[in-house]
PDB file of the backbone (N, CA, C, O) and the ligand in Angstrom, with CONECT records:
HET     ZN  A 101       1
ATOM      1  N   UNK A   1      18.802   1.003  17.383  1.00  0.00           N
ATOM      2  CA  UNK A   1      17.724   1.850  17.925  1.00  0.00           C
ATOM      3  C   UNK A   1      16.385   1.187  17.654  1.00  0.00           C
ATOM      4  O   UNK A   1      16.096   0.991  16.473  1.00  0.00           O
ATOM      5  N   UNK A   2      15.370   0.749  18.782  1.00  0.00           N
ATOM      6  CA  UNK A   2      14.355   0.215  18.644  1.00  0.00           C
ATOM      7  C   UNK A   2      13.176   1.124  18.090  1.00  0.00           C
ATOM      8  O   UNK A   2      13.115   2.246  18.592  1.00  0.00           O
ATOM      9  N   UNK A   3      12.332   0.835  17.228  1.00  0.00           N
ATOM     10  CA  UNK A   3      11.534   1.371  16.027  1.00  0.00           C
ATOM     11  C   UNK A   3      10.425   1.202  16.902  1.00  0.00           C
ATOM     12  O   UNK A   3      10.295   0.431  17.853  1.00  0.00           O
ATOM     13  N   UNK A   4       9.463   2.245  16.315  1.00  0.00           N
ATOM     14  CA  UNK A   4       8.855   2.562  16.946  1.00  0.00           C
ATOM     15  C   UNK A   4       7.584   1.510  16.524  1.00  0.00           C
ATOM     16  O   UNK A   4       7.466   1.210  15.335  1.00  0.00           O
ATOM     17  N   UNK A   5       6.471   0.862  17.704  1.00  0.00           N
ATOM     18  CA  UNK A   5       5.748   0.042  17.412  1.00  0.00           C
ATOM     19  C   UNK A   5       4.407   0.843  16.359  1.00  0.00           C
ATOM     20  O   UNK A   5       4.089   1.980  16.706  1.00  0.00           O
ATOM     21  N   UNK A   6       3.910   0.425  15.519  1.00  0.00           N
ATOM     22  CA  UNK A   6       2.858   0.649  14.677  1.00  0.00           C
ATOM     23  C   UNK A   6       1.591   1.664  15.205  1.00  0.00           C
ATOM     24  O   UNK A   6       0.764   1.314  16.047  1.00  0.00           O
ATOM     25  N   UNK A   7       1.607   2.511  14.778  1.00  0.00           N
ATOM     26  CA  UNK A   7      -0.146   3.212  15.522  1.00  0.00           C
ATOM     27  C   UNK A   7      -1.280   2.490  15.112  1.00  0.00           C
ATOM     28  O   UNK A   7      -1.529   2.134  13.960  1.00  0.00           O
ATOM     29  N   UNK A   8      -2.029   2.272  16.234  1.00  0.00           N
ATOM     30  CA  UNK A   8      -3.233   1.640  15.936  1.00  0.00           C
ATOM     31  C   UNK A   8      -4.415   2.610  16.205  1.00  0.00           C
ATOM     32  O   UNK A   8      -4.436   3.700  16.778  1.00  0.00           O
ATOM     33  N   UNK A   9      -5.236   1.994  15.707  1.00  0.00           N
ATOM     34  CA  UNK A   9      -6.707   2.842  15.859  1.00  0.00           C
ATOM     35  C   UNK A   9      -7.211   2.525  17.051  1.00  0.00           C
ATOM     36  O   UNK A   9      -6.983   1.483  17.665  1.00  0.00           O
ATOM     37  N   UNK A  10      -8.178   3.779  17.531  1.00  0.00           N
ATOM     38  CA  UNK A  10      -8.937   3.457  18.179  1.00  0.00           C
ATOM     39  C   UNK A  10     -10.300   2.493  18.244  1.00  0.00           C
ATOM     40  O   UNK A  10     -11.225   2.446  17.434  1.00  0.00           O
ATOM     41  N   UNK A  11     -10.134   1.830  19.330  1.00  0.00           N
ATOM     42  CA  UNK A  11     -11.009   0.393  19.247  1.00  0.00           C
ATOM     43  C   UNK A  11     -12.411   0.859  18.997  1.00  0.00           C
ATOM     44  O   UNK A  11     -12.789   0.484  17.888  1.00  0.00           O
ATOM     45  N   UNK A  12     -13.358   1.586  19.688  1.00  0.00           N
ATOM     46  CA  UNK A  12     -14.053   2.463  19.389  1.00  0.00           C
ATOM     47  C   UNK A  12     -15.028   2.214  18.187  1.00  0.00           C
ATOM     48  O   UNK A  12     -14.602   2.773  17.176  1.00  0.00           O
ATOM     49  N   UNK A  13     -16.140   1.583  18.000  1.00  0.00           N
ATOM     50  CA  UNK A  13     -16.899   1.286  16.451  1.00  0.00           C
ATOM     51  C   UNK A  13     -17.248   2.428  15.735  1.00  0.00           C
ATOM     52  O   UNK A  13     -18.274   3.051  16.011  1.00  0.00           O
ATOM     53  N   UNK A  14     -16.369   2.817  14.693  1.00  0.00           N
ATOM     54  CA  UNK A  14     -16.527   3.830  14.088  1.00  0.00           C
ATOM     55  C   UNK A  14     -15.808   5.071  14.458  1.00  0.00           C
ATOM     56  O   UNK A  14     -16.193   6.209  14.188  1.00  0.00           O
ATOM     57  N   UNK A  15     -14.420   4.661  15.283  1.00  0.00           N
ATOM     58  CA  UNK A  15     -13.598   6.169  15.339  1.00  0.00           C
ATOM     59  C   UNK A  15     -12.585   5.544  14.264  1.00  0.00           C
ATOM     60  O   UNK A  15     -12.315   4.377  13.981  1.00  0.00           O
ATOM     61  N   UNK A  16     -12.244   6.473  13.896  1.00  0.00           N
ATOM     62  CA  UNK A  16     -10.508   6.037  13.153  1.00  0.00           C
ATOM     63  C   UNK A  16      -9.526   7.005  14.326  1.00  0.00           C
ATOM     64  O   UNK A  16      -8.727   7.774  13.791  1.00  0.00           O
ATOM     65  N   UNK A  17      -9.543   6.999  15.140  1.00  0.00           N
ATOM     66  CA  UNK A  17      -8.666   8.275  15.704  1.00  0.00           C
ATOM     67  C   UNK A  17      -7.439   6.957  16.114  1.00  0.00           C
ATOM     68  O   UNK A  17      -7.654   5.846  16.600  1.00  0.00           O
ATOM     69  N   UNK A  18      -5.948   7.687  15.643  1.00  0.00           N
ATOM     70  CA  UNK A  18      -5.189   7.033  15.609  1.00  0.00           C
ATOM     71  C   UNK A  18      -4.407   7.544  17.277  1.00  0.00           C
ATOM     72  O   UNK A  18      -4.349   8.654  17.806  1.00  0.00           O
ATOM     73  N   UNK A  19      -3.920   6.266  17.711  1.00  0.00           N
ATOM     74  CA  UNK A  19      -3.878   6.159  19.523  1.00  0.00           C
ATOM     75  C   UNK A  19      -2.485   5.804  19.620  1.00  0.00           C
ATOM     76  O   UNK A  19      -1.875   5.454  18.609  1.00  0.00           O
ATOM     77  N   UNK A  20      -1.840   5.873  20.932  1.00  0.00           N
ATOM     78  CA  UNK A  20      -0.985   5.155  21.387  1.00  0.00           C
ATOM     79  C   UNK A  20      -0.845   3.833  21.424  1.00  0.00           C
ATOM     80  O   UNK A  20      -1.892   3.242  21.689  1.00  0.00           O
ATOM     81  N   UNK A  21       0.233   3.068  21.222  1.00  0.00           N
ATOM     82  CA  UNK A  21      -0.514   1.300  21.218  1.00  0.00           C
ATOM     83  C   UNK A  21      -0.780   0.591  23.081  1.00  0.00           C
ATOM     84  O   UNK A  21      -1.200  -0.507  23.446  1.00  0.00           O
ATOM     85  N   UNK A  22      -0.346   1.714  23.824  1.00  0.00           N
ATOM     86  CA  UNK A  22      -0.560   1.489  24.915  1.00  0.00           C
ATOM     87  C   UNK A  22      -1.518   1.459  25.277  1.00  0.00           C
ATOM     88  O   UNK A  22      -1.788   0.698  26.206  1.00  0.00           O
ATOM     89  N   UNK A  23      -2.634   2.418  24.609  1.00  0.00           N
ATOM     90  CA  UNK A  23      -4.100   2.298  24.937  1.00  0.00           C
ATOM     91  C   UNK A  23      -5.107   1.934  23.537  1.00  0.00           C
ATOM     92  O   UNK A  23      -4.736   1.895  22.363  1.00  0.00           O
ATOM     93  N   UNK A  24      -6.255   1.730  23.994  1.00  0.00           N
ATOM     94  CA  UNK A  24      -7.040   1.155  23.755  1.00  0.00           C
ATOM     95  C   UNK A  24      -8.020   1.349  22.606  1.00  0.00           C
ATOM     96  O   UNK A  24      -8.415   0.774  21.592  1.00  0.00           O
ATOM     97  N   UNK A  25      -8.285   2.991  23.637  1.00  0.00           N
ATOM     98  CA  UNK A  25      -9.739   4.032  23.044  1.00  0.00           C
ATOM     99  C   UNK A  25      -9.013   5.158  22.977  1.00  0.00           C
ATOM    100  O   UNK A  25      -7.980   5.351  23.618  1.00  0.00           O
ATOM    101  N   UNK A  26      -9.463   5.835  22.299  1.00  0.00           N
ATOM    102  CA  UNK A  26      -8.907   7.346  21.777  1.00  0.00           C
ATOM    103  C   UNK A  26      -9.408   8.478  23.936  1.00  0.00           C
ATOM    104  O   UNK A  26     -10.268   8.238  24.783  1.00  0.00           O
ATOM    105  N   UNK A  27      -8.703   9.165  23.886  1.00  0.00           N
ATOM    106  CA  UNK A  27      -9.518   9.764  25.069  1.00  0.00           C
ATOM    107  C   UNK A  27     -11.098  10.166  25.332  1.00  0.00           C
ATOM    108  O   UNK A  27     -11.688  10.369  26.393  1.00  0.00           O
ATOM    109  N   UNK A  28     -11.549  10.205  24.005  1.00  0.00           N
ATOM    110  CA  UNK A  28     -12.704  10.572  24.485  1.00  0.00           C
ATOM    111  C   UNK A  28     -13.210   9.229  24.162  1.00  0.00           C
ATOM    112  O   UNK A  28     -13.566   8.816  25.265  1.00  0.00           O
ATOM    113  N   UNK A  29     -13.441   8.349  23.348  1.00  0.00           N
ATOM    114  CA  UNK A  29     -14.369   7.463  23.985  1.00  0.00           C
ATOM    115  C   UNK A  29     -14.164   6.365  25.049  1.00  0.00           C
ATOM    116  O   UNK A  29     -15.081   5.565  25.235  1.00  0.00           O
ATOM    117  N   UNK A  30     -12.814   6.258  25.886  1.00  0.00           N
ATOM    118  CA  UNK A  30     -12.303   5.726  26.834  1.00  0.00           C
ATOM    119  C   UNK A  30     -12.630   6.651  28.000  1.00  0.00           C
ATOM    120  O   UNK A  30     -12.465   6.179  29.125  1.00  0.00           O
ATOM    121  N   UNK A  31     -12.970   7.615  27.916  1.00  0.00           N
ATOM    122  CA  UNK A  31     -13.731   8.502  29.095  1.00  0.00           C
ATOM    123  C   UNK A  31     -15.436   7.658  28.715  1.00  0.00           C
ATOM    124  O   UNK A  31     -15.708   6.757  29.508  1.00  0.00           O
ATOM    125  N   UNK A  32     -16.022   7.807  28.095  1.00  0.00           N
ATOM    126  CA  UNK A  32     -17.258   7.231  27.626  1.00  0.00           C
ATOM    127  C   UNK A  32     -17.232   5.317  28.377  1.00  0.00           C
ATOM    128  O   UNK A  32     -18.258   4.652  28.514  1.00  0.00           O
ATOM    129  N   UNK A  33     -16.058   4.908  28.678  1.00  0.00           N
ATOM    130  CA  UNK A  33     -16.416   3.456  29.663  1.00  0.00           C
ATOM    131  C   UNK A  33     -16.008   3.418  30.985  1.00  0.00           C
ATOM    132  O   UNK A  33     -15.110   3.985  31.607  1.00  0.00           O
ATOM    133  N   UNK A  34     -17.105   2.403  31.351  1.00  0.00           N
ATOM    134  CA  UNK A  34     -17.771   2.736  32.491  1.00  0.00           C
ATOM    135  C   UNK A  34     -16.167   2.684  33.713  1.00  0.00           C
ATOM    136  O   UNK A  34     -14.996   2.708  33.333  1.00  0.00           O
ATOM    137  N   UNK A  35     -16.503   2.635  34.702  1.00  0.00           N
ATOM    138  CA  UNK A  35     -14.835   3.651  35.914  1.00  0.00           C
ATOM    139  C   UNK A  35     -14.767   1.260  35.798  1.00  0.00           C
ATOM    140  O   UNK A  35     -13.681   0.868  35.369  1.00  0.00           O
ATOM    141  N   UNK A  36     -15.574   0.350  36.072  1.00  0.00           N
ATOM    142  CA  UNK A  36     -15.511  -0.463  36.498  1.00  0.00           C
ATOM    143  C   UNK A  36     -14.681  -1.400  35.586  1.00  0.00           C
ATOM    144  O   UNK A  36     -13.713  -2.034  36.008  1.00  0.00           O
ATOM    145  N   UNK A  37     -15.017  -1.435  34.618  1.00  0.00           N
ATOM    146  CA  UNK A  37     -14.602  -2.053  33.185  1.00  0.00           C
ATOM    147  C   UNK A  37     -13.315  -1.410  32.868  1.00  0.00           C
ATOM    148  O   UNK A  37     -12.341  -2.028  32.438  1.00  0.00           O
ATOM    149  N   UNK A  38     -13.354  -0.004  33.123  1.00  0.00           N
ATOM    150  CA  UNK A  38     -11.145   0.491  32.611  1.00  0.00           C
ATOM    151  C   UNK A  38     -10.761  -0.186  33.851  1.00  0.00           C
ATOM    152  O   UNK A  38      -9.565  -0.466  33.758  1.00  0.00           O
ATOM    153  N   UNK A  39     -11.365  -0.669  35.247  1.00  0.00           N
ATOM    154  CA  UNK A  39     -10.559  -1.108  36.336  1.00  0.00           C
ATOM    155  C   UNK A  39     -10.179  -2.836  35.523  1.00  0.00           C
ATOM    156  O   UNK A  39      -9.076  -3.337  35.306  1.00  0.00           O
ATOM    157  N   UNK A  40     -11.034  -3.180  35.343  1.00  0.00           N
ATOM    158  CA  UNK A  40     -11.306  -4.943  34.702  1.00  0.00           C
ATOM    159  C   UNK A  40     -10.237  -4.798  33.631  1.00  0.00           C
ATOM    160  O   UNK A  40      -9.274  -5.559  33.727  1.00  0.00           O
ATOM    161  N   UNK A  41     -10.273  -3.788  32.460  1.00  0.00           N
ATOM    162  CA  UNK A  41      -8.979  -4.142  31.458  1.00  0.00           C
ATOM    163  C   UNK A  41      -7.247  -3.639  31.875  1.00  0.00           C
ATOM    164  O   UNK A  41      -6.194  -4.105  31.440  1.00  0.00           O
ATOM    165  N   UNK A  42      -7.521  -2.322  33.055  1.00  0.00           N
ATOM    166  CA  UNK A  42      -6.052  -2.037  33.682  1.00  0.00           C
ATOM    167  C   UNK A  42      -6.126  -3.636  34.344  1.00  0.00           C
ATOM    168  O   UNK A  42      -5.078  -4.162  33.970  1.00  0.00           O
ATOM    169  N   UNK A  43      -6.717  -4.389  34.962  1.00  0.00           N
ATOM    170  CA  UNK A  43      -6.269  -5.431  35.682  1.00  0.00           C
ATOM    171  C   UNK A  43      -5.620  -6.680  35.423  1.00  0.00           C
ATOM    172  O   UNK A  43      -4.815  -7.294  36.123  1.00  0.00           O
ATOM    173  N   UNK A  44      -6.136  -6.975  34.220  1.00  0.00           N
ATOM    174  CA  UNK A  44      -6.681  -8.045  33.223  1.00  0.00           C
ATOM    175  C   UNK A  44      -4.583  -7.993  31.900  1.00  0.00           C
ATOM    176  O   UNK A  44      -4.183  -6.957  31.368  1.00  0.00           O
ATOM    177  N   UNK A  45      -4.078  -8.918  31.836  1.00  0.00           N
ATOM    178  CA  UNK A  45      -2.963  -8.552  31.462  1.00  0.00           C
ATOM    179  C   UNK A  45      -3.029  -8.608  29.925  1.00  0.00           C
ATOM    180  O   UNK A  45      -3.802  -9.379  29.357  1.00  0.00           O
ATOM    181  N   UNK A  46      -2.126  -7.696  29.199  1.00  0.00           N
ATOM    182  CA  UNK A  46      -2.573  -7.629  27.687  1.00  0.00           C
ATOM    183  C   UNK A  46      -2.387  -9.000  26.880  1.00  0.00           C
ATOM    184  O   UNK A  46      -1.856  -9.892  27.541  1.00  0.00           O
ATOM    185  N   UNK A  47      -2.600  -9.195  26.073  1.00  0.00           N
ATOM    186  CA  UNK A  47      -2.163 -10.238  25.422  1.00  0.00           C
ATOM    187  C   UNK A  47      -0.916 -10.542  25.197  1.00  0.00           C
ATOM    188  O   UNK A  47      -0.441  -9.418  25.034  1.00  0.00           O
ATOM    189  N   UNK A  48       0.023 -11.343  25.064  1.00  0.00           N
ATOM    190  CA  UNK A  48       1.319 -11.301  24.890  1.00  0.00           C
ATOM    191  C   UNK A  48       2.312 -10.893  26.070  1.00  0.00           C
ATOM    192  O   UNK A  48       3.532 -11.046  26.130  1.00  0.00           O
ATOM    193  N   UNK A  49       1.657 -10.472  26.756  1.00  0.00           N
ATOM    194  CA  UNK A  49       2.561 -10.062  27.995  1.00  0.00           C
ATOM    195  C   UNK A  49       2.344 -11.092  28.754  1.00  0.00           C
ATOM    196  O   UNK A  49       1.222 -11.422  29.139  1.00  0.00           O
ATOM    197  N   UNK A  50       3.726 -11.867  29.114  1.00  0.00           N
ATOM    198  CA  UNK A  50       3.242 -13.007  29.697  1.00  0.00           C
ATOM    199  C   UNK A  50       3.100 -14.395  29.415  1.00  0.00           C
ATOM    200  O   UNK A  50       3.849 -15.249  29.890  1.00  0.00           O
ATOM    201  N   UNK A  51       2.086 -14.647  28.595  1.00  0.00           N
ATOM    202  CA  UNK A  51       1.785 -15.793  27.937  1.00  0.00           C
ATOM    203  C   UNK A  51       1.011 -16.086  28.423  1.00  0.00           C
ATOM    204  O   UNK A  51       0.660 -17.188  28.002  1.00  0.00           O
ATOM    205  N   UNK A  52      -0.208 -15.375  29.967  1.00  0.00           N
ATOM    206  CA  UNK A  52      -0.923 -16.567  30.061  1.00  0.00           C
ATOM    207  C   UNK A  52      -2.225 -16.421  29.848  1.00  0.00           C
ATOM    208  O   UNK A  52      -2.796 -15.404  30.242  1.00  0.00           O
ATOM    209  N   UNK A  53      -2.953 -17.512  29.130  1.00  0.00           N
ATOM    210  CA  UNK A  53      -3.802 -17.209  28.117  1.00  0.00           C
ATOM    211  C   UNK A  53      -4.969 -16.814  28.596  1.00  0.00           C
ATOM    212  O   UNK A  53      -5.717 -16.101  27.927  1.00  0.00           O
ATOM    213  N   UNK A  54      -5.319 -17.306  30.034  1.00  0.00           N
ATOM    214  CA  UNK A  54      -6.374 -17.231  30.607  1.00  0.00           C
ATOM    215  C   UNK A  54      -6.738 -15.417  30.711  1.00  0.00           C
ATOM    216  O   UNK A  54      -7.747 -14.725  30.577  1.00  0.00           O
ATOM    217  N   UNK A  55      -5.569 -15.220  30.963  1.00  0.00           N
ATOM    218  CA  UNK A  55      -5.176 -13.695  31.639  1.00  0.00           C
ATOM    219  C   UNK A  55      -5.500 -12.755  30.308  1.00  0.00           C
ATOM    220  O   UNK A  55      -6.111 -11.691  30.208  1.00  0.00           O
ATOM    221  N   UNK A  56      -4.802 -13.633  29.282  1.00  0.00           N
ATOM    222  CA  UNK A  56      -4.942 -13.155  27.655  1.00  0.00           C
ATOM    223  C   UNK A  56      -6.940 -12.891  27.470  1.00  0.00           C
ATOM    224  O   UNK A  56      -7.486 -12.143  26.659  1.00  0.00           O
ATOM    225  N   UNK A  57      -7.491 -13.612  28.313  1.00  0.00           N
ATOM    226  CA  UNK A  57      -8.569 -13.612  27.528  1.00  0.00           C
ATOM    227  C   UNK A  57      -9.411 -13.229  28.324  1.00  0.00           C
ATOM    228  O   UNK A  57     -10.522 -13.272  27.794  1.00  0.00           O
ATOM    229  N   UNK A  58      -9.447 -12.817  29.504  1.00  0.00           N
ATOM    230  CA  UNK A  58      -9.963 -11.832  30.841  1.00  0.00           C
ATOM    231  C   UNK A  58      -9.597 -10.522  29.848  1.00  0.00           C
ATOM    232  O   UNK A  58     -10.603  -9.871  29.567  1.00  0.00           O
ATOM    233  N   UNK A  59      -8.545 -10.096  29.358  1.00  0.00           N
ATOM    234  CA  UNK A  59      -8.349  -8.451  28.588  1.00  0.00           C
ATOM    235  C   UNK A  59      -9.306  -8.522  27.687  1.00  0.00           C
ATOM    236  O   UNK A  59     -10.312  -7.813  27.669  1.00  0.00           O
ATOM    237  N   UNK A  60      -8.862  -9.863  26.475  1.00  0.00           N
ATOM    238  CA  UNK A  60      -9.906  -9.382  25.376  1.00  0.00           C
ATOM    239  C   UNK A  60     -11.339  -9.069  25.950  1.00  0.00           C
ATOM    240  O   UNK A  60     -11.803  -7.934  25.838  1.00  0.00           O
ATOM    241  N   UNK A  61     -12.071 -10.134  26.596  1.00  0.00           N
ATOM    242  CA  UNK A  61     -12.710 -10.056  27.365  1.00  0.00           C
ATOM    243  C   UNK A  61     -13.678  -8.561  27.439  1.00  0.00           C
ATOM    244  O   UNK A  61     -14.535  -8.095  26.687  1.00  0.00           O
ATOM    245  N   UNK A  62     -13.123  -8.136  28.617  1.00  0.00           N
ATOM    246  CA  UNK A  62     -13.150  -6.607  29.142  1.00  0.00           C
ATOM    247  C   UNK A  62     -13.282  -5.525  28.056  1.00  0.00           C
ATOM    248  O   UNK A  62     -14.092  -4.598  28.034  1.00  0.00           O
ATOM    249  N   UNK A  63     -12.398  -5.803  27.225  1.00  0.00           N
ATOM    250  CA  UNK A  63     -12.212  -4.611  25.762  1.00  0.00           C
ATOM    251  C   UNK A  63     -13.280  -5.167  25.177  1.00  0.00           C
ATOM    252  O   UNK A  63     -14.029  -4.190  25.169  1.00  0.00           O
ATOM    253  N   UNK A  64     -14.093  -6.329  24.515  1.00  0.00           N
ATOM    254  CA  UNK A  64     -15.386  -6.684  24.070  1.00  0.00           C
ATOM    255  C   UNK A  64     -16.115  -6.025  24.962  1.00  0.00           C
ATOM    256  O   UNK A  64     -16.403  -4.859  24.691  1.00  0.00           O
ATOM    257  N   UNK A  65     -16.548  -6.566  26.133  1.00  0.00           N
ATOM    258  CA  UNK A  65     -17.203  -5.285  27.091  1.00  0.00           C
ATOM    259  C   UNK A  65     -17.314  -3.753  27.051  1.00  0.00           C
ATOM    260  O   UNK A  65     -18.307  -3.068  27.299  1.00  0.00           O
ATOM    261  N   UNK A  66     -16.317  -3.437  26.755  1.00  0.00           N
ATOM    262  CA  UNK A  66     -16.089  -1.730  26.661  1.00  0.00           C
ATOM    263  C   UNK A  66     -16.293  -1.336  25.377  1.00  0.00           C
ATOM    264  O   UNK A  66     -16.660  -0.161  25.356  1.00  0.00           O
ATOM    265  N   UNK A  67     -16.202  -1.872  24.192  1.00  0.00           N
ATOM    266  CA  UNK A  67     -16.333  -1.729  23.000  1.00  0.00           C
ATOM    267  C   UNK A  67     -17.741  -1.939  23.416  1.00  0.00           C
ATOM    268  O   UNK A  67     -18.088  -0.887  23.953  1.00  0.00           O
ATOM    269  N   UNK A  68     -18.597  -2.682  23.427  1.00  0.00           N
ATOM    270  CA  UNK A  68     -19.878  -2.673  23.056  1.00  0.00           C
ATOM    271  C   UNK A  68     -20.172  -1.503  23.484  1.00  0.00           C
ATOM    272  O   UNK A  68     -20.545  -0.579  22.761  1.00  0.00           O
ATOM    273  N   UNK A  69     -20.000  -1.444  24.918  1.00  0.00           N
ATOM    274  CA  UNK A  69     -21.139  -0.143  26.175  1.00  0.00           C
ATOM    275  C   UNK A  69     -21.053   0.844  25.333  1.00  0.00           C
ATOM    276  O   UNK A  69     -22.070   1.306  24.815  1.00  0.00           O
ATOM    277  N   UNK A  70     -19.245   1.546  24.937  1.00  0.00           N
ATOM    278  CA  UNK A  70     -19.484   2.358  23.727  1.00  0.00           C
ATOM    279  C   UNK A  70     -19.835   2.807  22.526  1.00  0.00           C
ATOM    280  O   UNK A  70     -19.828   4.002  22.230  1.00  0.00           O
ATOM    281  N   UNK A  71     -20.251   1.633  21.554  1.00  0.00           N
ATOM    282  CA  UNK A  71     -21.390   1.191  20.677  1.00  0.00           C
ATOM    283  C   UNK A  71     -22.367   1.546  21.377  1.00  0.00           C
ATOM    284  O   UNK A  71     -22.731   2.701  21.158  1.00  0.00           O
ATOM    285  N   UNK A  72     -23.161   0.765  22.448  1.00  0.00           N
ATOM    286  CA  UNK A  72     -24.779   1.168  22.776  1.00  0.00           C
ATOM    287  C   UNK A  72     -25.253   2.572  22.930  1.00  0.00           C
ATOM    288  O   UNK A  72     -26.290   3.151  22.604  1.00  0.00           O
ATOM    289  N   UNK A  73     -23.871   3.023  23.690  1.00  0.00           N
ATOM    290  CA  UNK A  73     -24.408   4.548  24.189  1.00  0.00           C
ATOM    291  C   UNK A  73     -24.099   5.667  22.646  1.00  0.00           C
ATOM    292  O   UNK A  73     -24.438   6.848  22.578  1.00  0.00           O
ATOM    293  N   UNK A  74     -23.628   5.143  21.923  1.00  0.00           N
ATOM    294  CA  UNK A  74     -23.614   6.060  20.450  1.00  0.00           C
ATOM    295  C   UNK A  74     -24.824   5.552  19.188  1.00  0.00           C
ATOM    296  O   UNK A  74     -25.072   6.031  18.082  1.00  0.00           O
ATOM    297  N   UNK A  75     -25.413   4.369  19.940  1.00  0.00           N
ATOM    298  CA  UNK A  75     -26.307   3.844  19.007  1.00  0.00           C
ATOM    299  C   UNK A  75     -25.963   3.013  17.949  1.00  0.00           C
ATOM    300  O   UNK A  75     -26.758   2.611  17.099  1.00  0.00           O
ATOM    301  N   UNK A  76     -24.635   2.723  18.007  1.00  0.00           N
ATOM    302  CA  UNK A  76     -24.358   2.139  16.861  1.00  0.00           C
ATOM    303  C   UNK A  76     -24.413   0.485  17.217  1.00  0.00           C
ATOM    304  O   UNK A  76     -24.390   0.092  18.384  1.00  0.00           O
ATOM    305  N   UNK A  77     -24.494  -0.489  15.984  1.00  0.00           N
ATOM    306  CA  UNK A  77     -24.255  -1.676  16.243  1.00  0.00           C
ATOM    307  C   UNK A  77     -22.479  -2.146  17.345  1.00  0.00           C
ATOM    308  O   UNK A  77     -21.299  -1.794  17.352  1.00  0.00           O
ATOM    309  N   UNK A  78     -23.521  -3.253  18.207  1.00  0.00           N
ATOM    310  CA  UNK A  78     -22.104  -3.243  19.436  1.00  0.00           C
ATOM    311  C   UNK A  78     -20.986  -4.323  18.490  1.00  0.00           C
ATOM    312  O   UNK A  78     -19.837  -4.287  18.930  1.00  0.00           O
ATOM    313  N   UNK A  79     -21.206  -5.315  17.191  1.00  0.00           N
ATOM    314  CA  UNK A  79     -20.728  -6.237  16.865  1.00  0.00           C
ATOM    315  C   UNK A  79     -19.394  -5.691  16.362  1.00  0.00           C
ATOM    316  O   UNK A  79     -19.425  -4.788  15.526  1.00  0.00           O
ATOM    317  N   UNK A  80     -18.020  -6.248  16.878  1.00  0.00           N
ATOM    318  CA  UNK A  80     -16.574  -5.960  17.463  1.00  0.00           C
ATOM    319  C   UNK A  80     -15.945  -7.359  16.792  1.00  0.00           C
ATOM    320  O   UNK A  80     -16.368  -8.485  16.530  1.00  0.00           O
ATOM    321  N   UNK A  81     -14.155  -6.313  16.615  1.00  0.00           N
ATOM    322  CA  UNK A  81     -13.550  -7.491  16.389  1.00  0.00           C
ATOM    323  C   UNK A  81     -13.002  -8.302  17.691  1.00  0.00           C
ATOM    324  O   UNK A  81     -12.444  -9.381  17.493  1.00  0.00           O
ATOM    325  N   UNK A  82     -13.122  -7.893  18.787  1.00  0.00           N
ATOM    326  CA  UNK A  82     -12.523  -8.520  20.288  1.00  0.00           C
ATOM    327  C   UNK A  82     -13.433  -9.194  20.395  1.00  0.00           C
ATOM    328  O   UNK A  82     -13.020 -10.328  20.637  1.00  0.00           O
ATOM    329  N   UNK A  83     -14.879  -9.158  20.342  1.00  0.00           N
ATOM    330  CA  UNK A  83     -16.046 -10.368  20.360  1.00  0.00           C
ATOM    331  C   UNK A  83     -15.879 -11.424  19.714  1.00  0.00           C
ATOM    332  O   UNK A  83     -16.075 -12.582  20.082  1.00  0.00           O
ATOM    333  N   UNK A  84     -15.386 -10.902  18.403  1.00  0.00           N
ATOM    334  CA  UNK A  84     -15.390 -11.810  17.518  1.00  0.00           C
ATOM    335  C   UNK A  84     -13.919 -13.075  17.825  1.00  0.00           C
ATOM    336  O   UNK A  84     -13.972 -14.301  17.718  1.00  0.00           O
ATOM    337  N   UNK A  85     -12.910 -12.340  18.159  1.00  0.00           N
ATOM    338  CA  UNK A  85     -11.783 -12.897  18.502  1.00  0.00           C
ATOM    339  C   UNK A  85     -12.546 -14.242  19.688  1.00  0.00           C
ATOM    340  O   UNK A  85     -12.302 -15.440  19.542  1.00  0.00           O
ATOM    341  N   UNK A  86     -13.363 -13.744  20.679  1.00  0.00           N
ATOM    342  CA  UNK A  86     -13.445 -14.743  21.423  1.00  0.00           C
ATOM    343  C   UNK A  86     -13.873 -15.909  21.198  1.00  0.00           C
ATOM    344  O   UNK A  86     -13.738 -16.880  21.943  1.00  0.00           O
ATOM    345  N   UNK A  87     -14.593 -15.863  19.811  1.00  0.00           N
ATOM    346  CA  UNK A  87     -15.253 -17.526  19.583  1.00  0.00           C
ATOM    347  C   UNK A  87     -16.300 -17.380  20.414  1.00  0.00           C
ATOM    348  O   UNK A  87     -16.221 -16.580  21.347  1.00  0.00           O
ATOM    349  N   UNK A  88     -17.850 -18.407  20.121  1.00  0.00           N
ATOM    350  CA  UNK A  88     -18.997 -18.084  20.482  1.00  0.00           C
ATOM    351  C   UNK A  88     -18.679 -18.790  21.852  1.00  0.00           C
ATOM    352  O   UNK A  88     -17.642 -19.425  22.045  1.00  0.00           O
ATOM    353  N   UNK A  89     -19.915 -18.571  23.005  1.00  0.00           N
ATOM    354  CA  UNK A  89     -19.871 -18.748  23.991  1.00  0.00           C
ATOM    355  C   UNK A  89     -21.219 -19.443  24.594  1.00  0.00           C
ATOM    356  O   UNK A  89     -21.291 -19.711  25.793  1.00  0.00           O
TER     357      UNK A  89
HETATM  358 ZN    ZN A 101     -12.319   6.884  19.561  1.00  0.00          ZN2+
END
């Protein structure tokens, strides 16, 4: 019987709300990003699915994106571990 994968937190700077690992953001602050950006990370393939890295890094990508907007609009600092994952640019 396959075990169940780990709960993760919501990505969210400063929620602890514990999520599905299917998603991302807890519901309410995944309602809080923008309709264009959930289109960019539904599009964008997760990491590991796949293997391909480019695709891998269009998601992180997008989730750095959405993590910040939701930082700005709560006021809080936007600095993320998916930013950070990307290496400077
Ligand atoms: Zn949250």
């Amino acid at each position: 019987m396959p075990h169940d994968p780990p709960p993760r937190e919501c990505a969210a700077i400063g929620c602890e709300r514990t999520i599905e690992t299917r998603y991302i953001m807890c519901r309410d602050h995944w309602a809080k990003v923008p309709r264009a950006l959930q289109t960019a990370i539904h599009e964008a393939c997760r990491p590991g699915s796949g293997g391909d890295l480019r695709a891998s890094r269009r998601w992180v990508e997008a989730v750095a994106d959405a993590v910040e907007d939701v930082a700005r609009s709560e006021g809080r600092p936007p600095a993320n571990r998916f930013r950070k994952a990307l290496g400077r640019r």
